[in-house]
C-alpha positions in Angstrom: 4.6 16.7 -12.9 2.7 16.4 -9.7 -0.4 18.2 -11.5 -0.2 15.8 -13.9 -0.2 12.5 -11.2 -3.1 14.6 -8.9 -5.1 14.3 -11.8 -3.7 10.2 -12.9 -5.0 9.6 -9.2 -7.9 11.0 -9.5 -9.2 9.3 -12.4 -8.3 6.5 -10.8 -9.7 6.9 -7.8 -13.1 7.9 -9.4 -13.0 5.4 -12.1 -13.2 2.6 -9.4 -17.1 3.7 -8.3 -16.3 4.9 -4.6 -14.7 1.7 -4.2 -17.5 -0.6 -5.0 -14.6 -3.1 -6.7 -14.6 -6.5 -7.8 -11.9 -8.5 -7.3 -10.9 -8.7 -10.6 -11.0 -4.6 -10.4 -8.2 -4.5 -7.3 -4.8 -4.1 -8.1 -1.5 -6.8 -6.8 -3.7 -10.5 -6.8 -0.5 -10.6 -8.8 3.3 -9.0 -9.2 3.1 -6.6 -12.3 5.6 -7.7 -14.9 9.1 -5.9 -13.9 10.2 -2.5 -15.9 12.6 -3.6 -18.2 15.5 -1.1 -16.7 16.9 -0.8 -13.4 16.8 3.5 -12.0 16.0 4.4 -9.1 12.5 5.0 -10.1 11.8 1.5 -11.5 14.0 0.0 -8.0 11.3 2.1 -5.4 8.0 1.2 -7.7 9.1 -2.6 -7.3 9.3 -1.8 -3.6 5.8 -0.5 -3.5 4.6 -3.5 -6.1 5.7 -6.4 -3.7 4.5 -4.3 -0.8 0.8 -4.2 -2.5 1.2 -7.8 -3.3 1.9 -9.0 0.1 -0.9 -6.7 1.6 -3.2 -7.9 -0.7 -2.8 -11.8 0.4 -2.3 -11.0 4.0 -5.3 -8.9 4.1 -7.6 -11.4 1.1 -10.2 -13.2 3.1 -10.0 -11.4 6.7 -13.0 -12.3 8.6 -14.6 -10.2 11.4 -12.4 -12.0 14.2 -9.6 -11.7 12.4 -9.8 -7.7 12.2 -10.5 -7.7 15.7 -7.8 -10.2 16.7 -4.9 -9.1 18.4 -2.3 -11.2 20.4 -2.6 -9.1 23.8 -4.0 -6.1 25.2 -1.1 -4.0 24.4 -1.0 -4.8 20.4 -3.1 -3.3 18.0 -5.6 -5.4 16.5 -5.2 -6.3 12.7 -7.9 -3.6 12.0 -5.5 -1.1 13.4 -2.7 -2.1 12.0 -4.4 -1.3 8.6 -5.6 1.8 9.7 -2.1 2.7 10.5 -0.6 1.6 7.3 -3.5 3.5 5.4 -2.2 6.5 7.0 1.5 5.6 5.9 0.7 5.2 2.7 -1.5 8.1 2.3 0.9 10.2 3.5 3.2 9.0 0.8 1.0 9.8 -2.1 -0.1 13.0 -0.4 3.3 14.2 -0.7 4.6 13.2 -3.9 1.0 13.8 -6.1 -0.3 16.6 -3.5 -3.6 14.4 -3.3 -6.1 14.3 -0.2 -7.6 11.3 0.9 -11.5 11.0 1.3 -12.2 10.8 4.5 -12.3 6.8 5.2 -13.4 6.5 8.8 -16.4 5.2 7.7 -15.1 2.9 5.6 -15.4 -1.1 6.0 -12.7 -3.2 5.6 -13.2 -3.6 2.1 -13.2 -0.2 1.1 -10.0 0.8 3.2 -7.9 -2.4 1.6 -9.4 -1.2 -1.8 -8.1 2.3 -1.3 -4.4 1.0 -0.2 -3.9 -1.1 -2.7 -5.4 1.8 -5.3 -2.7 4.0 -3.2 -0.4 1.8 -3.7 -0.7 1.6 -7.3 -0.6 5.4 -7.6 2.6 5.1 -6.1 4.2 2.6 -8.4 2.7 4.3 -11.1 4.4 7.7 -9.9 7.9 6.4 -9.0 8.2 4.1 -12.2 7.5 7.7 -14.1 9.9 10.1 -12.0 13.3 10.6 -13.2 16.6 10.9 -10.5 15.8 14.8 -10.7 12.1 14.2 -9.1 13.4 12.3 -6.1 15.3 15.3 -5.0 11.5 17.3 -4.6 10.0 13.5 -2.9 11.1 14.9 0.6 9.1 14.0 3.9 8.3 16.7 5.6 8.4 16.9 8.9 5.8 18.7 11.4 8.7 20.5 13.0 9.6 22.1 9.4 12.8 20.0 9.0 13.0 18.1 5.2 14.1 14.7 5.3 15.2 12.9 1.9 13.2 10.3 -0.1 15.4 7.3 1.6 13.3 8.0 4.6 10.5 6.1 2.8 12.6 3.2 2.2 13.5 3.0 5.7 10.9 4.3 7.2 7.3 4.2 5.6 7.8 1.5 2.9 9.9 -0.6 5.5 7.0 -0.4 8.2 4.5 -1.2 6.0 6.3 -4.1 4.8 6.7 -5.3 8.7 3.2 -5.2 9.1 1.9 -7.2 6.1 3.8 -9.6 8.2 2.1 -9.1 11.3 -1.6 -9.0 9.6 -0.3 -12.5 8.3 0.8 -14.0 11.3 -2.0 -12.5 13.1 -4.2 -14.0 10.7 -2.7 -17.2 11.3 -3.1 -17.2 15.3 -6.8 -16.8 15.0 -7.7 -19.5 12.6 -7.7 -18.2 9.2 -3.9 -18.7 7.4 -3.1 -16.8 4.3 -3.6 -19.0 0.9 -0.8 -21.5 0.4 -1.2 -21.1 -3.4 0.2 -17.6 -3.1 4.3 -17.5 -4.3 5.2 -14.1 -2.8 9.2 -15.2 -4.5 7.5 -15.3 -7.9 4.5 -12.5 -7.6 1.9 -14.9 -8.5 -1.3 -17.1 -7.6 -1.2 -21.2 -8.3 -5.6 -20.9 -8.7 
């Protein structure tokens, strides 16, 4: 299976012209229509769908001073922040598709929110697809050697990255620029 997704990603990945997106190209403007059963791979792909929706309108529209904002010395800046969840969600798909990531640090903004939210697609795509049998293989693996179990990535990864869409928003907001008030992150969609 995780031949099979290396390959989904790549075609993906490629197909999107080194990130040279248009909007229209990048996925979560808007929630994906739910899987009609509940399992536990259709519950974690919903998780990762309302995670790229929310990072996709907390990051839509960031202007220079808002990736360089950050509310004191000791706080990342927004740009950070992304960089950090890049590297959270990469290490996700690394270890359930065995994929390596191009190497992004020189990357605008653009191109790093375009690969999350491709990431983050890839993700969906790959739980949605897995069955209970696959989750047993999606451990994290430590640097120390020790295995933890996929339900670290609810807690950990997923949860984190969920936390700071809602930093990038409120960051956002303290420098001048609030996300759009047409978004309806209950409903997964855009009032245009």
């Amino acid at each position: 299976m995780k031949e099979k997704i290396s390959a989904i990603l790549l075609i993906i990945l490629f197909s999107m012209s080194s990130y040279g997106q248009t909007q229209d190209s990048i996925p979560y403007r808007e929630l994906p229509d739910y899987p009609e059963n509940y399992s536990a791979g259709s519950m974690a792909s919903r998780m990762i769908d309302g995670l790229g929706f929310r990072f996709y309108w907390a990051t839509e529209g960031l202007r220079e001073e808002d990736l360089a904002f950050r509310p004191n010395e000791a706080s990342r800046s927004t740009d950070e922040t992304i960089d950090h969840i890049l590297s959270m969600i990469h290490g996700i798909t690394k270890n359930l598709s065995k994929f390596d990531k191009p190497e992004l640090a020189n990357f605008t903004f653009e191109e790093k929110r375009a690969h999350i939210l491709v990431e983050l697609k890839t993700i969906s795509y790959i739980l949605l697809n897995s069955t209970d049998e696959d989750f047993k293989s999606y451990n994290i693996k430590l640097g120390s050697g020790e295995e933890l179990p996929f339900w670290h990535y609810v807690n950990g990864q997923i949860a984190d990255c969920i936390w700071h869409c809602g930093q990038i928003a409120s960051f956002r907001r303290m420098s001048g620029n609030p996300f759009s008030s047409e978004v309806n992150l209950f409903r997964g969609t855009v009032n245009d």
